[in-house]
C-alpha positions in Angstrom: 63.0 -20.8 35.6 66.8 -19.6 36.4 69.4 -22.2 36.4 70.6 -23.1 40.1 73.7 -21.1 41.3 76.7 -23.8 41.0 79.7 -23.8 43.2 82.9 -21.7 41.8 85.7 -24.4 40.7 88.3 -21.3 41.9 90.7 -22.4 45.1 89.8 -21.4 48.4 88.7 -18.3 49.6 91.5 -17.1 51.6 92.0 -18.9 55.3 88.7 -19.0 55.9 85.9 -20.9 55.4 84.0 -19.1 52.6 82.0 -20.3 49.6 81.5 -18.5 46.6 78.3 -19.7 44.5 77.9 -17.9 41.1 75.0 -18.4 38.4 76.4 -19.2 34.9 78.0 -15.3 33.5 74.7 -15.3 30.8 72.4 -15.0 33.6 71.4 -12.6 35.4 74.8 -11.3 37.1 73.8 -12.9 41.2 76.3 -14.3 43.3 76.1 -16.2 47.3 78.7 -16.0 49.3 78.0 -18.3 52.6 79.9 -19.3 55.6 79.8 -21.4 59.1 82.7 -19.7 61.3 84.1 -16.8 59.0 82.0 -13.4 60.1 79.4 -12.5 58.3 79.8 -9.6 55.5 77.4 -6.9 56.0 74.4 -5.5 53.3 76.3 -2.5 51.5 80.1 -4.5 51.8 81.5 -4.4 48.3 84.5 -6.9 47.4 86.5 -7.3 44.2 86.8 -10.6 42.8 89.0 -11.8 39.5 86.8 -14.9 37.0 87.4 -15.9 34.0 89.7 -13.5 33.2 87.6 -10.7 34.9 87.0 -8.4 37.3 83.8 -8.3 39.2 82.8 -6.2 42.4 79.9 -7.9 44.3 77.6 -5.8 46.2 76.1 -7.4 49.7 72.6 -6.7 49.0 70.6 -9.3 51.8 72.3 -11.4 55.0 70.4 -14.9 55.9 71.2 -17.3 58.5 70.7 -21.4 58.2 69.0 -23.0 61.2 72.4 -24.9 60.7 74.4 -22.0 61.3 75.3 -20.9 58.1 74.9 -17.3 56.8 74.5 -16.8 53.2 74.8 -13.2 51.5 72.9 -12.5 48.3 75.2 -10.1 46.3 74.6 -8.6 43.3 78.0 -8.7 40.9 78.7 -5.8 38.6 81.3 -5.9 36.0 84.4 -3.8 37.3 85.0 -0.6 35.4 
């Protein structure tokens, strides 16, 4: 069974209210981004992120929304050539 995905100890994600959920970099590379009132990214967006030490692009591959009104995108995160 895969570890869970644990919250990102990084500072905010810009002004809004995004959240950034990684699994640990040995497993398989799968990251969440989720949010309540910042628009939702769209399957096929591609974003750049720095982590430990790192560049990563993550890759919106499925967009689900929360009966509570979060959406949460699956990405899949690729090391940055």
């Amino acid at each position: 069974m895969p570890e869970p995905i644990v919250p990102d100890a990084g500072p905010e994600f810009g002004a809004h209210d995004y959240e950034i959920l990684f699994r640990p970099l040995t497993m398989p590379h799968e990251a969440n981004i989720r949010a309540i009132a910042a628009s939702p990214l769209r399957v096929g967006d591609v974003y750049t992120i720095g982590r430990a030490g790192r560049l990563y692009d993550l890759v919106v591959q499925e967009i689900s929304r929360q009966k509570s009104g979060h959406w949460n995108a699956r990405c899949e995160v690729t090391d940055w050539p």
